[in-house]
C-alpha positions as CSV (number, residue, x, y, z in Angstrom):
1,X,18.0,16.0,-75.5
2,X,14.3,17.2,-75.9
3,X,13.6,20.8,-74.8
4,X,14.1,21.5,-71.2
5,X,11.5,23.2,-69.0
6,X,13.9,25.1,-67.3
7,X,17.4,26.0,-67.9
8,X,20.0,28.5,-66.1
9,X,22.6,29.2,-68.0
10,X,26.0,30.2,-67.5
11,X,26.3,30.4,-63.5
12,X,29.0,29.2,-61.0
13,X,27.4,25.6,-60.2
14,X,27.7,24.0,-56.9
15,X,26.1,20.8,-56.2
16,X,25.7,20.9,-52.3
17,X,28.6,18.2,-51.8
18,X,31.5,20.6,-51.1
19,X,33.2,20.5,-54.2
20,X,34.5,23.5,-55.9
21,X,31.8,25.5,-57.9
22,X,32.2,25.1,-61.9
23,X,30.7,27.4,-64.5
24,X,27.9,25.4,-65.9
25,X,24.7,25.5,-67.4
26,X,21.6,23.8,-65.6
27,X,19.2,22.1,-67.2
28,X,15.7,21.1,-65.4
29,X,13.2,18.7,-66.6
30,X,9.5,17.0,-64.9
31,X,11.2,18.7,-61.3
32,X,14.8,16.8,-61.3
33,X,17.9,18.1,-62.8
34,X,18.6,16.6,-66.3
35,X,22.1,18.1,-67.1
36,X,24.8,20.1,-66.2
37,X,26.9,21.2,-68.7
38,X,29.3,23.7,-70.6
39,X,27.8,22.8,-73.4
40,X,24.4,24.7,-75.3
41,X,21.2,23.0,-73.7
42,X,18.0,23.2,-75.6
43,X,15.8,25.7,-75.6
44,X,11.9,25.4,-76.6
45,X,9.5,27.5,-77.0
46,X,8.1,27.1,-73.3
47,X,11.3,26.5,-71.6
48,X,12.0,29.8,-69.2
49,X,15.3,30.4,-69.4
50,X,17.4,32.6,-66.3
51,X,20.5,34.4,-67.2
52,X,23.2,33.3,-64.4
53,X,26.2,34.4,-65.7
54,X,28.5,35.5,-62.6
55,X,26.8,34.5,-60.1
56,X,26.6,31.6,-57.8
57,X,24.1,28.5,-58.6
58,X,23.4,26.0,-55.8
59,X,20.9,23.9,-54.3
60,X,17.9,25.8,-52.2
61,X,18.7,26.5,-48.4
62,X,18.0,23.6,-46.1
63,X,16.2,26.3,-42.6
64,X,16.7,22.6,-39.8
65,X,15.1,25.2,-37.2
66,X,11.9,26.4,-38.1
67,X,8.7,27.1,-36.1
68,X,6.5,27.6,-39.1
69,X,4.0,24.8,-37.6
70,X,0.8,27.2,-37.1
71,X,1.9,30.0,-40.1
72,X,2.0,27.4,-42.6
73,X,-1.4,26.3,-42.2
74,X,-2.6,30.0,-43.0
75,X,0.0,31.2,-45.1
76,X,1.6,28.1,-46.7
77,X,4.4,30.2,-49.4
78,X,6.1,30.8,-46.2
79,X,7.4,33.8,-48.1
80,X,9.7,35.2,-45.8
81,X,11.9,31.9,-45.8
82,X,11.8,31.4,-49.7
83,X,12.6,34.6,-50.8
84,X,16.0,33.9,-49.0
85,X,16.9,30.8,-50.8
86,X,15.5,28.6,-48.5
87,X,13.6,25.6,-49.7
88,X,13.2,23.6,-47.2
89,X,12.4,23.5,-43.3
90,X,11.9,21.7,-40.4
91,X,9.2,21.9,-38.2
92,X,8.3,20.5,-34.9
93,X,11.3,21.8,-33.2
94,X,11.9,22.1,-29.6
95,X,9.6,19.6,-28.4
96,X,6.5,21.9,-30.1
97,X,4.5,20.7,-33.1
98,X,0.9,20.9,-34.0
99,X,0.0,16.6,-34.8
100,X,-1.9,15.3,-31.1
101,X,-3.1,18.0,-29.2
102,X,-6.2,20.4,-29.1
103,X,-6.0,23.4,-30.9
104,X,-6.1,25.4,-27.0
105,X,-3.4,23.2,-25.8
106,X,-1.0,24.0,-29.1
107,X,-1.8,27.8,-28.2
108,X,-0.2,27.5,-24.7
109,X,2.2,25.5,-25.9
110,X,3.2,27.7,-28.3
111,X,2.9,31.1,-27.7
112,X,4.5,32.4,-24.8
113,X,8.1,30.1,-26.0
114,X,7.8,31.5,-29.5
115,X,6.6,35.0,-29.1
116,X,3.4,34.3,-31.1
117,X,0.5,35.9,-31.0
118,X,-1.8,33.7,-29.3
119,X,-5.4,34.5,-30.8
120,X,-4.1,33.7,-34.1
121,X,-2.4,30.7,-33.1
122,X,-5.6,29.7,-31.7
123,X,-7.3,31.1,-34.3
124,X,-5.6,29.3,-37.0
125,X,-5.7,26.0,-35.5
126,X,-9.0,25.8,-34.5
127,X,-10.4,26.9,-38.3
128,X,-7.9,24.7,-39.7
129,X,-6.6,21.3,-37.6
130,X,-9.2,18.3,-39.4
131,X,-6.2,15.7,-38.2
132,X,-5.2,13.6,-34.3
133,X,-3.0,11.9,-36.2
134,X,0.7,12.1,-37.8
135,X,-0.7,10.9,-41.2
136,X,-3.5,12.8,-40.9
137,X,-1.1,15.9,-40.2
138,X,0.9,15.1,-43.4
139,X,-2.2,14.5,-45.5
140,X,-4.1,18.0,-44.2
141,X,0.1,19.2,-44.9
142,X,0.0,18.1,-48.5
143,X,-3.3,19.2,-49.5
144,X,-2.2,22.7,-49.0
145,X,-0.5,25.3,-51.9
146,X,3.0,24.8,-49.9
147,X,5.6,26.9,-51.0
148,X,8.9,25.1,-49.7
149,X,9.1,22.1,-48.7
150,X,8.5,20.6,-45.1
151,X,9.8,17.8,-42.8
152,X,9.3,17.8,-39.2
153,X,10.0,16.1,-35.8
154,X,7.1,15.3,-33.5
155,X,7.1,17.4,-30.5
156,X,7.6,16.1,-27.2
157,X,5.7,18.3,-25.5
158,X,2.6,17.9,-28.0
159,X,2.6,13.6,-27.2
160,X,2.8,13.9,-23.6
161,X,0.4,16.6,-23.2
162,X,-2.2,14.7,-25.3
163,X,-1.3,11.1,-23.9
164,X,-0.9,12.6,-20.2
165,X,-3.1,16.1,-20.7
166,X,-1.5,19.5,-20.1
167,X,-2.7,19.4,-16.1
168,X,-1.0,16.4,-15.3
169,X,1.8,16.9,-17.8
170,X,2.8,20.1,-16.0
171,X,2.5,18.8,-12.7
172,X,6.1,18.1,-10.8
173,X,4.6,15.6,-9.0
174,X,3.2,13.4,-11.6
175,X,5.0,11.1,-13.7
176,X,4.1,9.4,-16.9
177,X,2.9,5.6,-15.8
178,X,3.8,2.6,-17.8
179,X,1.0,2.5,-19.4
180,X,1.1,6.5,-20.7
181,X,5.1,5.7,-21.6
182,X,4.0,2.9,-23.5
183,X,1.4,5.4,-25.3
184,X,3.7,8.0,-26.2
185,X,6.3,5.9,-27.6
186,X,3.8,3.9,-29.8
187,X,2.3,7.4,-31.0
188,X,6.3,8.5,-31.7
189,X,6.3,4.5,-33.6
190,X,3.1,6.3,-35.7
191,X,4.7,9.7,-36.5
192,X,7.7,7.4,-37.5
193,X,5.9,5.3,-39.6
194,X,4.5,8.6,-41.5
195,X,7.9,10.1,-42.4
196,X,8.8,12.5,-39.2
197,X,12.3,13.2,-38.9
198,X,11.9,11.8,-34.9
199,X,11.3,13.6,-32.0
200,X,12.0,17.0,-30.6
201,X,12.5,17.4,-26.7
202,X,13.4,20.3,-24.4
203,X,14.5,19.7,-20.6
204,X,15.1,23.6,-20.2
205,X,12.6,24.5,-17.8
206,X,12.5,28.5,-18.7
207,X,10.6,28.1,-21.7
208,X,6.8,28.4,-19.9
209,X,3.0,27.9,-20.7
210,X,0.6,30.4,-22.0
211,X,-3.1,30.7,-21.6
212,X,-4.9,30.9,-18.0
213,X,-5.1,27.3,-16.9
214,X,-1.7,26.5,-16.3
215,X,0.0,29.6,-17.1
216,X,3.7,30.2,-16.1
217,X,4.5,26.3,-16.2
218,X,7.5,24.9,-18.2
219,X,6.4,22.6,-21.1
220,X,5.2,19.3,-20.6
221,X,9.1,17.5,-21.9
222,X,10.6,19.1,-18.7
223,X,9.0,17.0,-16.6
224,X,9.6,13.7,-18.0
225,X,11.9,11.1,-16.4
226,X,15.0,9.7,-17.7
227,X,13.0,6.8,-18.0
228,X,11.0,8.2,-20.7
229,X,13.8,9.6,-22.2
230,X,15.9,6.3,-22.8
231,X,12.3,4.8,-24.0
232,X,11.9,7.6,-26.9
233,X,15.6,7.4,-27.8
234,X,15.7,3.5,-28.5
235,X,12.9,4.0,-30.6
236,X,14.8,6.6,-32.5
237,X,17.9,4.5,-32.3
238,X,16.4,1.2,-33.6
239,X,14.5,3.3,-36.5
240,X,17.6,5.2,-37.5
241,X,15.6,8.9,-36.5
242,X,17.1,11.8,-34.8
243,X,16.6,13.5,-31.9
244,X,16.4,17.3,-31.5
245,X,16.9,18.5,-27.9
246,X,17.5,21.7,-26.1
247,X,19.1,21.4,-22.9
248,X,18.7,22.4,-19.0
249,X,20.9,25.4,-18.4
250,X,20.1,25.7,-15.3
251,X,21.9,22.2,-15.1
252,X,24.5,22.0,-17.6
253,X,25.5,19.0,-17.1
254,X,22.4,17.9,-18.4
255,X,24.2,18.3,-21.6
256,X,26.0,14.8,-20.9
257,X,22.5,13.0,-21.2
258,X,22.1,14.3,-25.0
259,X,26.2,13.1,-25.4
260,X,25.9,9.8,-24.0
261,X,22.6,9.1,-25.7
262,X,24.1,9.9,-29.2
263,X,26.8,7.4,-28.2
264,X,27.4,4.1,-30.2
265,X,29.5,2.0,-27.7
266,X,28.3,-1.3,-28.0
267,X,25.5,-0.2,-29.8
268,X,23.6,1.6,-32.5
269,X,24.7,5.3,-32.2
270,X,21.3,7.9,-32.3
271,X,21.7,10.6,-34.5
272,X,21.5,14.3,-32.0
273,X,20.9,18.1,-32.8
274,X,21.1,20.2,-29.8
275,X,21.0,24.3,-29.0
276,X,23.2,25.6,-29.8
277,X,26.9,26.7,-30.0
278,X,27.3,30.2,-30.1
279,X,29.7,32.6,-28.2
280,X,27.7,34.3,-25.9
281,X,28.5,37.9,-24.6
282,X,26.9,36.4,-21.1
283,X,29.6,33.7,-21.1
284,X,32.4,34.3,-23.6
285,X,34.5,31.2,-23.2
286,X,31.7,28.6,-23.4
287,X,32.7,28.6,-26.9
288,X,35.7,26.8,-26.6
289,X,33.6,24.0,-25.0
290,X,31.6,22.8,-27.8
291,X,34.2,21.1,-30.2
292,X,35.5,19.2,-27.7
293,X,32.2,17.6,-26.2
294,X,31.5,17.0,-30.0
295,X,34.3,15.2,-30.2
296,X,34.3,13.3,-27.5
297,X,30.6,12.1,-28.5
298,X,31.5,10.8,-31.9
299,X,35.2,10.1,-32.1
300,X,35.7,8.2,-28.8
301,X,31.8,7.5,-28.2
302,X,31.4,6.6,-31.8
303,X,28.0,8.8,-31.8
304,X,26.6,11.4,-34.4
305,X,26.1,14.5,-32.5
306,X,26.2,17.9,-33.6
307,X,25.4,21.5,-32.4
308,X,22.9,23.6,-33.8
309,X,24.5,27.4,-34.7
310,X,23.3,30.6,-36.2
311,X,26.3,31.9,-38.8
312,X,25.3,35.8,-37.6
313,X,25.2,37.9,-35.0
314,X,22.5,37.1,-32.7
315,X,20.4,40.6,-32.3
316,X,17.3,41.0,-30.6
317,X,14.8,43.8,-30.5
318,X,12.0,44.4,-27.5
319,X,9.3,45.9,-27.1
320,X,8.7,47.3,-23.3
321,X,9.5,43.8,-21.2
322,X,7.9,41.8,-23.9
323,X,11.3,39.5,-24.3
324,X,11.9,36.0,-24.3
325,X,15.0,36.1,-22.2
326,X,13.7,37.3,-19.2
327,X,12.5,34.3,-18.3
328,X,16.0,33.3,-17.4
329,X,15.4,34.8,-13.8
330,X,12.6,34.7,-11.3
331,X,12.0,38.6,-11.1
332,X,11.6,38.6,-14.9
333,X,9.3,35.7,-15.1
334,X,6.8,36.9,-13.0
335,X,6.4,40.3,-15.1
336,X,5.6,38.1,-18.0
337,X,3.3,36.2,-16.0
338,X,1.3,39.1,-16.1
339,X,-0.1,39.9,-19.2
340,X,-2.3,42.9,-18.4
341,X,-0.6,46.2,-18.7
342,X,-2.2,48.0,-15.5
343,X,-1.3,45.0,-13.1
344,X,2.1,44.8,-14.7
345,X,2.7,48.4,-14.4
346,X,1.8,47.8,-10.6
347,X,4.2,45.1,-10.3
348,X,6.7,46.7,-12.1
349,X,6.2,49.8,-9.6
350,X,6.6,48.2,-6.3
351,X,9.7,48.4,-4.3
352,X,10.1,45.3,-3.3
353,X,9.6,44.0,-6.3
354,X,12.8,46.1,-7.6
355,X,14.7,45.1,-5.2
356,X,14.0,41.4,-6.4
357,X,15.0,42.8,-9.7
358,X,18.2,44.0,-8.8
359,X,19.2,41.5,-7.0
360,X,18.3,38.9,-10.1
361,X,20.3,41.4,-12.5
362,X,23.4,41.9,-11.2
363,X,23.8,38.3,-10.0
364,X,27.2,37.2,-10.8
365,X,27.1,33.5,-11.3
366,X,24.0,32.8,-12.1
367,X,22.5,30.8,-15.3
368,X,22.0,32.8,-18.1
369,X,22.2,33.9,-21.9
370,X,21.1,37.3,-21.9
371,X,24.6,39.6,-20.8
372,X,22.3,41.9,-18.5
373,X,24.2,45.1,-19.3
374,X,21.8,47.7,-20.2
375,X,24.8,49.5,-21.9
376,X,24.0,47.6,-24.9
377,X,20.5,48.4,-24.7
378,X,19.7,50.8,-27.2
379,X,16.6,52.7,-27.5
380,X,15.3,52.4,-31.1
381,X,11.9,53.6,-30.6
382,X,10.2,55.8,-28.1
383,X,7.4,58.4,-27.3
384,X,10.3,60.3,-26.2
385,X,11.9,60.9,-29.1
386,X,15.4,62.5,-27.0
387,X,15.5,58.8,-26.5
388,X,16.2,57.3,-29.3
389,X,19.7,56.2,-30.3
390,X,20.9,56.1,-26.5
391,X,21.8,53.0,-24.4
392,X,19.6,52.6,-21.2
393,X,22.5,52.5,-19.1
394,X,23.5,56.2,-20.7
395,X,19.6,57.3,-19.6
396,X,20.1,55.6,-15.9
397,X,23.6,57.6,-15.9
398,X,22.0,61.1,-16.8
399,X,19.4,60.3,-14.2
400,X,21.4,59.6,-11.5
401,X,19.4,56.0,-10.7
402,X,20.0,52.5,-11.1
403,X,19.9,50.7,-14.7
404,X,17.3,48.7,-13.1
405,X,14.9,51.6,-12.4
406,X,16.0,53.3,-15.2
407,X,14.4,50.4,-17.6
408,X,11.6,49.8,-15.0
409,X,10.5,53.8,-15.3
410,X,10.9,53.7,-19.3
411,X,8.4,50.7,-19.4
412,X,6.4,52.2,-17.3
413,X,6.0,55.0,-18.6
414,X,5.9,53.9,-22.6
415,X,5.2,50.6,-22.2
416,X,5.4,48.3,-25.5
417,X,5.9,52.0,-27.2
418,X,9.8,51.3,-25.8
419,X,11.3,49.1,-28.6
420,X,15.2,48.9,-27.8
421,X,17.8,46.1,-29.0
422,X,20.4,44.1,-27.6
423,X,22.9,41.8,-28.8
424,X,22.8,38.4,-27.2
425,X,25.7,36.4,-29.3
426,X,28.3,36.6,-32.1
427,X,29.7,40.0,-31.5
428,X,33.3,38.8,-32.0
429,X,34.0,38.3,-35.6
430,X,37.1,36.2,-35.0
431,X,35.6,34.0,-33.1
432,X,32.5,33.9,-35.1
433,X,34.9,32.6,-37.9
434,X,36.4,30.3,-35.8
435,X,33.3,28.5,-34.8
436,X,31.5,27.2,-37.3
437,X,34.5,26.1,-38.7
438,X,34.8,24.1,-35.8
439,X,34.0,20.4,-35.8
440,X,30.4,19.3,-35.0
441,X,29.2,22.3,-35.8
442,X,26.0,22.4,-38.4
443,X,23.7,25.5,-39.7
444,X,20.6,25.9,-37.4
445,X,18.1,27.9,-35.3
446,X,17.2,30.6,-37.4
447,X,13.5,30.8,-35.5
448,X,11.6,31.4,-38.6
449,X,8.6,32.2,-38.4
450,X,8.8,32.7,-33.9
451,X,9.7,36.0,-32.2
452,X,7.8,38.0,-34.9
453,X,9.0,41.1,-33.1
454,X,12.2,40.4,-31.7
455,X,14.2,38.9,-33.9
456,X,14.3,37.7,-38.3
457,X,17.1,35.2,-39.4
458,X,15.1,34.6,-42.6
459,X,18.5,35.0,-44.6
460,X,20.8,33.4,-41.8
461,X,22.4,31.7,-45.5
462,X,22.6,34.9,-47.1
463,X,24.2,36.2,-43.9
464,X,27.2,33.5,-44.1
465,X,27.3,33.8,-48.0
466,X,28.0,37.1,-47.3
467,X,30.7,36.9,-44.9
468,X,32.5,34.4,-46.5
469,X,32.6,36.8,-50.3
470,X,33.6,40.0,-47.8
471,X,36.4,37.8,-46.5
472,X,37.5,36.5,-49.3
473,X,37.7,39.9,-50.7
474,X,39.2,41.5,-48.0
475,X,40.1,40.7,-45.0
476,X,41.7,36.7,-44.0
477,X,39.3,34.4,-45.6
478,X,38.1,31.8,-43.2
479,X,35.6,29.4,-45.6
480,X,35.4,28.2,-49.1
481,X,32.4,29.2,-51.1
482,X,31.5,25.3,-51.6
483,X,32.0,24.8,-48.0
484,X,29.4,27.5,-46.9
485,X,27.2,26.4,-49.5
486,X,27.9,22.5,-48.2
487,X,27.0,23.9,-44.8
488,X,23.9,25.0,-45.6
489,X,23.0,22.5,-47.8
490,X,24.3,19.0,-48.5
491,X,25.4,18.6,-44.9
492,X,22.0,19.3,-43.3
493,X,20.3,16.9,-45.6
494,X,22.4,13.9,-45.4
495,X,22.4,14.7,-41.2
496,X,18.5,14.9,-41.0
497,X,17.9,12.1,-43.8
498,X,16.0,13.6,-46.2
499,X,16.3,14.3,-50.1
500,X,17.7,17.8,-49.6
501,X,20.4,20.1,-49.8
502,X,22.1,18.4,-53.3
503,X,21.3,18.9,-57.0
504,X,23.2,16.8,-58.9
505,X,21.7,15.0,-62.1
506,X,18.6,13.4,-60.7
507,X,18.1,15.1,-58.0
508,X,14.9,17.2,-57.3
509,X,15.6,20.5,-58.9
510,X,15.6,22.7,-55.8
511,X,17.4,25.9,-56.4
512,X,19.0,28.8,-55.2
513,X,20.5,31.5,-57.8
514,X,22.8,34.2,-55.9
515,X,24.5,36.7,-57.5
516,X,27.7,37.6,-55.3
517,X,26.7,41.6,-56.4
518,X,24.4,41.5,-54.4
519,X,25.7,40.9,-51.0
520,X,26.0,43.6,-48.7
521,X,25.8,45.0,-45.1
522,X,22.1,45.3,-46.2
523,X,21.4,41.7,-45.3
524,X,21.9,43.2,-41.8
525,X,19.3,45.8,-42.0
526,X,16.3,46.0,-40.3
527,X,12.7,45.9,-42.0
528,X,9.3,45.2,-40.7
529,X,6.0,43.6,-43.4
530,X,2.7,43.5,-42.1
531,X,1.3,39.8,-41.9
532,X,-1.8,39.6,-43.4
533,X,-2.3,36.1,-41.7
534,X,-2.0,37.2,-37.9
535,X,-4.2,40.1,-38.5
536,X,-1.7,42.4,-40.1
537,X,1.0,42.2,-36.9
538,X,4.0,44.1,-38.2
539,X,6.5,41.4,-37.9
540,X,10.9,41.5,-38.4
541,X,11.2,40.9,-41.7
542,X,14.7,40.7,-44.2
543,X,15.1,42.7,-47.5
544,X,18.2,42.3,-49.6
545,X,16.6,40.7,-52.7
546,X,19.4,42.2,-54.5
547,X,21.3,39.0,-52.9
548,X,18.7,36.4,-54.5
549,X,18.3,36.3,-58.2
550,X,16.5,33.3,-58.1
551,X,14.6,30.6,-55.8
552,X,13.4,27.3,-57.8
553,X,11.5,24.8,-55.8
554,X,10.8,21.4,-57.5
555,X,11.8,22.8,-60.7
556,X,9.4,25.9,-60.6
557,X,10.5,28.9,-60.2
558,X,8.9,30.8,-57.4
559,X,10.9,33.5,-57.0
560,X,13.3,36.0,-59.4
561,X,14.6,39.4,-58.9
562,X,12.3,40.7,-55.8
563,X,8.9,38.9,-56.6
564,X,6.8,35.8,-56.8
565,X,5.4,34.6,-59.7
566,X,1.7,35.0,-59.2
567,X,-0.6,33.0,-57.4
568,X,2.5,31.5,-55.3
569,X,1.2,29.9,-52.4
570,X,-2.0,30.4,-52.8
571,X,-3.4,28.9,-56.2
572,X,0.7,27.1,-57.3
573,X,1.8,24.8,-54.6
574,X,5.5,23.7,-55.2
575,X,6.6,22.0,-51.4
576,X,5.5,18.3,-50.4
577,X,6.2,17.0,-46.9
578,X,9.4,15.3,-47.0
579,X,9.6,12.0,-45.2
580,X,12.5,10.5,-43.6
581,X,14.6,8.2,-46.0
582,X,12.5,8.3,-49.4
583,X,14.2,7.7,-52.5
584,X,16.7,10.7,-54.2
585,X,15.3,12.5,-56.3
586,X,11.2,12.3,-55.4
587,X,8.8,14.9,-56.9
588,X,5.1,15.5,-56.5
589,X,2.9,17.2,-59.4
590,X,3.6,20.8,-59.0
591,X,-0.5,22.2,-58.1
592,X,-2.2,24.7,-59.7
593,X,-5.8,25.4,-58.7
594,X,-8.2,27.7,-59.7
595,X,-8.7,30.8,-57.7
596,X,-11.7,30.2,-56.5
597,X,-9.9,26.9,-55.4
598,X,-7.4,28.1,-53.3
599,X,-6.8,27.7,-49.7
């Protein structure tokens, strides 16, 4: 064999297919594996050579629930995923991408869901988006230094806004005509045609608008028909796509429509990723519910559906009101309608406004995913620093007052100064074992790159690797190694269709080195970066590159013990957009570009 350009020797090597790990050394050649063996590989004067000995070798992280669609035209390393393993994502999720509409409608689309700042959404887009098409997308995709690699769905939202425009969209009272249904399934046809995974949809109507023109609406998806549904889906069906949805839950038996459509009785069965299984602390035995609807879907309906879930405890931080999950609720919506903090303040003030809030709060029944307990609500940041470290409800108890107006006065009075966190999911670690061992359950919904101050899943497959090496050497093991690493690999590429998540010989040499000595409760730990990109916003970062020896991305490695190799993602692009179905084993020329050349 002729010298290798790469070669790791001595690891633990899993090939993404489940099978038990073997000690192995990797040898990597033009971007595709060329051997694994126990055997001596060559070693030439320019081969770089990593020392693996003891730890775990496996193919690169597939992230299926991304929201990287703006960042990654601006910063295109996507850093904060790669530097976790991850060497792939989707984008597009959630019925958002960035291929049809204008640069102002992607901004309200965008940035009051994902907790992105919208000037530099808007910013970005508008400096940046040359394309109206999907293959004009890909192609303005391609040309940049990309770090990982990318495949996305087409958004729903994104079609129908720029087929029906965001006005009529929005509007309950309009409906897509025949002729605009027709339009939005022949521009799904074209996104097909230029490698999207299919189409991404939401039907949850809490997720709302930014901007001033229609501000407070829910996306454009919620207010399509069934109709239009069943149209998309027998596109997908009879080109073999998938279809990403979040469901109603105000309604949840809207979750039969994403069942039955993933169905195959008497017909083609549509592949279906929804949001997302997790045991909630709002409703603890919804858990129990999502095996058996999986089940039901593919073993009697002879479908392909699967849940979406995040292998970690699902935390969230806030800053004053600034939080995604009070939309769930009337009261809390109209606070983040208002974006001005004197007119908030004013709202936030009023009487009869609290009493709105109450009554929304400590409703028993009602939908919801946030708990509402504001005795797991602790204060990590405040003007008043007796504060800090104390649950609101402890502050509402010493005061004598209600929660409610406890939390009112503190924002109030500190406003975004008041960062507290909560936890929203995954508290139980029994259960938490239980679940994703459960069957049709898959790896998803980290959020990268959304909720740049609430929340970073960055290393949600560091997280897992973790618990599965504390269990295993401690307490009850619940997973395999190969299994977790199947789980965040192989599975999610053969479910999505695209050449990820395996490295066996002739495969694209995507790569993940992670050395077991380096997992820890630290991959829990909070950390903030600045992001140069969105104006130097101090953003929810994760730091345990003591976990990570190692990321490769089409043979290259981009990553080792804490740093990237210089120029990374900026002058040396790695990533290529991934298209739906290509050929195992497909590598582009890794770029490298002068400085003065780089985007």
């Amino acid at each position: 064999m002729n010298a290798l350009d790469l070669v790791i020797n001595g690891g633990t090597y899993f090939d993404g297919t489940g099978a038990p790990g073997v000690v192995a050394n990797v040898g990597i050649k033009d971007g595709r594996i060329a051997a694994v063996t126990p055997d001596p590989l060559p070693v030439g004067p320019d081969t770089k050579v990593v020392e693996a000995a003891g730890q775990w070798v496996m193919p690169g992280f597939v992230d299926a629930h991304t929201h990287y669609d703006a960042e990654v035209q601006v910063a295109p390393g996507l850093n904060e995923s790669v530097r976790h393993g991850v060497t792939t994502v989707l984008v597009g999720n959630c019925s958002l991408s960035t291929v049809y509409s204008t640069p102002l409608d992607i901004a309200d689309l965008f940035s009051r869901v994902e907790a992105l700042p919208r000037t530099h959404v808007l910013n970005a887009l508008e400096e940046g988006k040359t394309w109206s098409t999907p293959q004009g997308w890909v192609d303005a995709l391609e040309s940049l230094p990309l770090g990982p690699h990318v495949a996305s769905f087409l958004g729903h939202s994104d079609v129908r806004a720029s087929v029906m425009g965001m006005g009529r969209s929005t509007d309950p009272a309009q409906k897509a005509t025949r002729a605009e249904q027709a339009e939005i399934e022949r521009r799904l046809e074209d996104a097909l045609d230029a490698g999207f995974l299919g189409i991404s949809t939401m039907t949850n109507p809490w997720d709302k608008l930014d901007g001033d023109r229609y501000r407070s609406r829910s996306l454009p998806s919620t207010y399509s028909s069934w109709k239009e549904f069943r149209g998309l889906s027998r596109v997908l069906r009879r080109r073999d796509r998938v279809l990403q949805g979040v469901p109603n839950l105000n309604k949840k038996y809207d979750i039969a429509f994403y069942l039955a459509t993933a169905t195959g009785i008497g017909r083609k069965s549509l592949r279906v990723s929804l949001l997302a299984a997790a045991d909630t602390k709002a409703e603890p035995w919804v858990q129990r519910i999502f095996e058996p609807l999986a089940f039901l879907a593919n073993k009697i309906g002879k479908g392909r559906f699967t849940w979406q879930h995040l292998p970690t405890t699902f935390r969230v931080w806030a800053d004053g009101i600034d939080l995604v999950v009070f939309e769930e609720f009337g009261s809390g919506r109209e606070a983040l309608h208002l974006r001005e903090e004197m007119g908030r303040n004013e709202l936030l003030t009023d009487e009869a406004y609290r009493r709105w809030f109450r009554r929304d709060f400590d409703k028993r029944f009602s939908p919801r995913v946030w708990h509402r307990d504001f005795d797991d609500a602790e204060i990590t940041e405040c003007p008043d620093a007796a504060l800090v470290g104390m649950m609101i409800g402890d502050v509402a108890r010493q005061r004598g007052i209600h929660p409610v107006d406890c939390y009112l006065d503190l924002v109030v009075e500190h406003g975004t100064a008041l960062r507290w966190k909560t936890n929203i999911a995954n508290t139980r670690p029994e259960v938490q074992d239980k679940l994703i061992n459960r069957y049709g359950i898959t790896i998803g919904f980290s959020d990268a790159g959304a909720h740049l101050r609430n929340m970073a899943f960055y290393n949600f497959g560091i997280r897992l690797l973790n618990r599965v090496h504390q269990a295993q050497s401690g307490r009850k093991p619940f997973m395999s190694v190969e299994k977790a690493i199947f789980k965040l690999t192989g599975e999610l590429g053969d479910f999505y269709g695209i050449d990820a998540g395996h490295i066996r010989v002739g495969d694209r040499a995507d790569v993940v080195v992670v050395d077991p000595a380096g997992l820890s409760d630290e991959v829990d730990s909070y950390h903030e970066a600045v992001m140069p990109a969105f104006g130097n916003i101090s953003r929810m970062v994760n730091r345990n590159d003591a976990a990570v020896a190692a990321t490769v991305v089409s043979g290259e490695v981009v990553f080792e013990r804490g740093d990237f190799v210089e120029g990374y993602g900026r002058t040396l692009g790695t990533g290529r957009f991934l298209r739906a179905g290509e050929p195992r084993g497909t590598v582009a020329p890794v770029r490298r570009a002068e400085p003065a050349m780089a985007q």
